[in-house]
C-alpha positions, 0 to 999 in steps of 0.5 A: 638474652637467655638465662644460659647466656647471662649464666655463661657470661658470668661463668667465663668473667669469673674465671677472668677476674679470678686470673685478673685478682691473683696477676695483681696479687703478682705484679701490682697494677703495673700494666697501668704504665703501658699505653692503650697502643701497647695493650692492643699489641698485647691482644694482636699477640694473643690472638695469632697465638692462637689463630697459629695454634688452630691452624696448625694444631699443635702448640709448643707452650704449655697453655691452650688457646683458652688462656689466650682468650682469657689474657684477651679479656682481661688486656681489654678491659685494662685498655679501655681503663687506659683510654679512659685514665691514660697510662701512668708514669707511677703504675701504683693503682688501688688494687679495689679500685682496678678492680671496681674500673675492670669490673665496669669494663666488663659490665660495660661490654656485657650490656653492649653484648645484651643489646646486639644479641637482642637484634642478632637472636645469639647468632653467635652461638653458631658460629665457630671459635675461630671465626671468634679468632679472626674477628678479634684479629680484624677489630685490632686491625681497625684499632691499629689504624684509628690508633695511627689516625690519632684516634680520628675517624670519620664514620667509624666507632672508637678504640673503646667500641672495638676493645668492648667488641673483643671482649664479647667475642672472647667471651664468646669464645671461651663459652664455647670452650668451657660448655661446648668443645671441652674435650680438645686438649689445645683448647685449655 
């Protein structure tokens, strides 16, 4: 990976960890009650949120499609805790420790990406924010069925694959939006 890419990479965890720290000064850990099926209804509606909003061009909330991308990262890395914890009936988590499992998630996600992007030469830097929006919506379809199977599948990757593959794409994403597509005004 370029120095830029790992930059960039940093640049956009920042900012998520920035809204993931102050949202758990806000509600606590409550999201540890939700199952990871519910998290991935979460990103599903993220994301036609913001595939509505680039065909569409037009968005009636006052929020960009970068927030979305943002809410995208963050709900991922939580799933991923979840899988890993299972969701709680007292949602009450240490909030450094929510914090040092979402930080691993997406350091977990980074090193995927170090890996993919050494095979793929960052081809993704030529791609388009919204094929990023239709991959993220294809990889909750998958999920979404693996999820109905009770997690079996015979030749595939788990959930977790596919929520550590929507974190990369959103990030993806957002680096394409913060150093590259800034001037759009649907895109804050």
């Amino acid at each position: 990976m370029s120095q830029k890419t790992d930059q960039q990479f940093e640049h956009v965890v920042s900012v998520c960890r920035e809204i993931f720290e102050k949202k758990m000064k806000d509600y606590g850990t409550a999201w540890r009650i939700l199952r990871s099926s519910s998290m991935t209804d979460q990103i599903f509606i993220k994301a036609r949120r913001i595939r509505s909003i680039e065909i569409n061009g037009v968005s009636k909330v006052d929020e960009g499609i970068r927030s979305e991308f943002i809410g995208i990262i963050n709900y991922a890395a939580m799933a991923i805790i979840q899988l890993e914890l299972g969701p709680a009936d007292q949602p009450e988590m240490n909030p450094d420790e929510a914090l040092k499992l979402y930080l691993e998630k997406l350091q977990q996600a980074k090193n995927l990406m170090l890996n993919k992007n050494h095979d793929y030469g960052e081809a993704w830097r030529k791609m388009r924010v919204s094929s990023f929006t239709d991959l993220i919506l294809m990889k909750l379809h998958r999920t979404k069925q693996i999820e109905d199977n009770q997690g079996q599948t015979l030749i595939s990757e788990g959930v977790d694959a596919n929520y550590l593959d929507m974190i990369n794409y959103a990030v993806f994403a957002m680096i394409k939006i913060d150093f590259e597509l800034s001037d759009h005004s649907l895109l804050t």
